[in-house]
C-alpha positions, 0 to 999 in steps of 0.5 A: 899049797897056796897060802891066805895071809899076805901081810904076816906079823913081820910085814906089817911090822915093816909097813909101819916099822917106823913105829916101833915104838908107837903107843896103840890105844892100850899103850897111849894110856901107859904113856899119859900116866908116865906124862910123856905122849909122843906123835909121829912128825914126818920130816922132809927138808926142801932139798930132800929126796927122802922122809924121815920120821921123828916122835915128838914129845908135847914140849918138842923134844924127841923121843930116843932113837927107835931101833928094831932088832933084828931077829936072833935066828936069823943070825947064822954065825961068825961073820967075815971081816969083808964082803962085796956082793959084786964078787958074787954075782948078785948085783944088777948094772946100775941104773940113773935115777930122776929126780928124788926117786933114790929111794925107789931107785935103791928099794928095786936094786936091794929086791933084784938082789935078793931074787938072784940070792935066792935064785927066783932068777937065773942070774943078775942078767935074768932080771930088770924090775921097773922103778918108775912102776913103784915110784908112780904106785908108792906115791900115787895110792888113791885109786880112780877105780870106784869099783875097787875096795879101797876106792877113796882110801890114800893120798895122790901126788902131781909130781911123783918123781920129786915127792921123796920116801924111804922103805916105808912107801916101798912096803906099803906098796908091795904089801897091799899088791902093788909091784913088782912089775917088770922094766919090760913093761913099764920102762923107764918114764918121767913125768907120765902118768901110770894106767890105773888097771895096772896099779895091782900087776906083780911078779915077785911079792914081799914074803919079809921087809925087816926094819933093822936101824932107826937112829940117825944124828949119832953113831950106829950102836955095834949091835946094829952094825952086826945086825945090818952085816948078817941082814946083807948075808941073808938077803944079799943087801939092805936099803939105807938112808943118809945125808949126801953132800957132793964136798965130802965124796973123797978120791982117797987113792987119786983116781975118779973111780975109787971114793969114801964118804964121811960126814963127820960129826953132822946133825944133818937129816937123810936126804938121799937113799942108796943100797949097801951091798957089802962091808970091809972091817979093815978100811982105813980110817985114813982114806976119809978126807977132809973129816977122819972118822976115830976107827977103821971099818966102812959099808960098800954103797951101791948109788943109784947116779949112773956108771959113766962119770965119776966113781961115787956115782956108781959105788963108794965106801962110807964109815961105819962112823957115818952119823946120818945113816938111818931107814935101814931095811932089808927085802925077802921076796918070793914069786907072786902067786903065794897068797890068796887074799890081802887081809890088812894093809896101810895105804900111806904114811898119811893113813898112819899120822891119823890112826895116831891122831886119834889116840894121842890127841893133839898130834904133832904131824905134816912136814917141818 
């Protein structure tokens, strides 16, 4: 039986899952009785390949760190103290990105990974989907289709490959039916525009794209540490964001194809986005250089910089200690074809800047 809801609570959540914590008109007011009214500021730096979003209070300070929870039935039990989805065969060669496209780059390879998980596909040999398909729809939202509904909603961009984003561009597109599309027929492009009449081609459609950590600028809470382990057993892997810098990728066993990452105690914004397909509890603090994080643990990053030259470009190990690790999401797919109709959507982070506009008055909002 085909279902008439596309955009279930926990989508939508997604779509705007980093507000969370954002007041809608009800809550605004409880705010403002509390004297403290905080707006979404979209943050971007000039060399970013990825946007964050922070609440800004009216003095400019920011609002706590905004955590989702991950759902309690979701959680199945006891975890391993390791886990590398290479070894389970669920991962897809790694690709080279162009430009700022990591996170559309990391989104793809997370939602391959989930379709073979749950065997949507045969096996990781069985299924290419196009990045350059999200990149030019997730940035481009304003169609030239007057005969479409949403003719005149959404913003559009000259230079897509170099805009940036994270899971929410990703979840806006594929929750109002955008993508995926396969490789095989949109490949990989740079720089070329996209024939409007495919803007709403799909074979697999999200079912949940959970929001699991918003922090960033601090150590991730130990719950949330368990909540992103269980979330990569269930789905396979999880996208996340982070601050890369080129010194601090480390050969911690003397080679170019094993490296380690940490930044320390860094008060850097995310700037590059990747996948996080395993764990291993007992990494040694001692393979990070020139910084040692206090305790031994790491993730297993998957990147998205080719397979061919150094090691980090393919694969690497980050601390659990990482402070700018942020935007960690997790992908639920299923076949296009589940449901009937999209009954609500959000074209952009724009679109969401003024709906909150309205309710918080003078709203701090653009990029900074």
């Amino acid at each position: 039986m085909r279902r008439d809801v596309l955009i279930k609570s926990a989508v939508l959540f997604a779509v705007v899952g980093f507000l969370a914590a954002a007041p809608d008109a009800g809550a605004a007011e409880g705010l403002r009785e509390k004297g403290t009214l905080y707006c979404p500021v979209v943050v971007s730096g000039p060399d970013s390949d990825v946007e964050e979003v922070k609440w800004v209070g009216p003095d400019g300070s920011e609002m706590p760190p905004t955590v989702s929870g991950y759902a309690d039935d979701k959680k199945s039990g006891s975890l391993p103290l390791s886990y590398d989805a290479r070894e389970e065969g669920l991962l897809t060669p790694v690709k080279r990105q162009v430009d700022g496209t990591c996170w559309a780059y990391s989104a793809t390879s997370a939602i391959e990974t989930n379709l073979i998980k749950k065997k949507i596909v045969a096996d990781a040999g069985s299924v290419d989907l196009s990045e350059s398909f999200l990149i030019w729809f997730g940035q481009n939202t304003k169609t030239a289709d007057k005969s479409d509904p949403l003719y005149g909603d959404g913003t559009n961009t000259e230079k897509p490959w170099s805009a940036g984003g994270n899971y929410n561009k990703v979840a806006a597109a594929l929750s109002r039916g955008s993508g995926m599309e396969k490789e095989s027929m949109v490949p990989a492009l740079e720089y070329t525009s996209l024939d409007e009449r495919l803007r709403y081609v799909n074979y697999y459609t999200p079912r949940d794209i959970n929001v699991i950590y918003e922090g960033g600028k601090r150590e991730m809470p130990e719950d949330k540490i368990e909540d992103t382990k269980q979330a990569i057993l269930d789905y396979g892997s999880v996208q996340a964001s982070y601050y890369s810098d080129d010194s601090l990728y480390y050969p911690y066993n003397g080679n170019e194809e094993d490296y380690s990452y940490y930044t320390g105690a860094s008060e850097e914004s995310t700037n590059h986005a990747i996948q996080i397909v395993g764990w291993d509890d007992e990494f040694a603090a001692e393979n990070f250089s020139p910084q040692r994080p206090a305790r031994k643990g790491a993730w297993l990053v998957r990147n998205s910089w080719g397979a061919d030259e150094k090691g980090f470009h393919s694969y690497f190990w980050m601390s659990y200690d990482e402070r700018t690790i942020n935007n960690i999401a997790s992908y639920d797919m299923e076949e296009s074809g589940s449901y009937d109709n999209i009954y609500q959507y959000v074209q952009s982070i724009s679109a969401v800047r003024k709906r909150h506009e309205q309710c918080c008055g003078e709203c701090l909002h653009g990029r900074v």
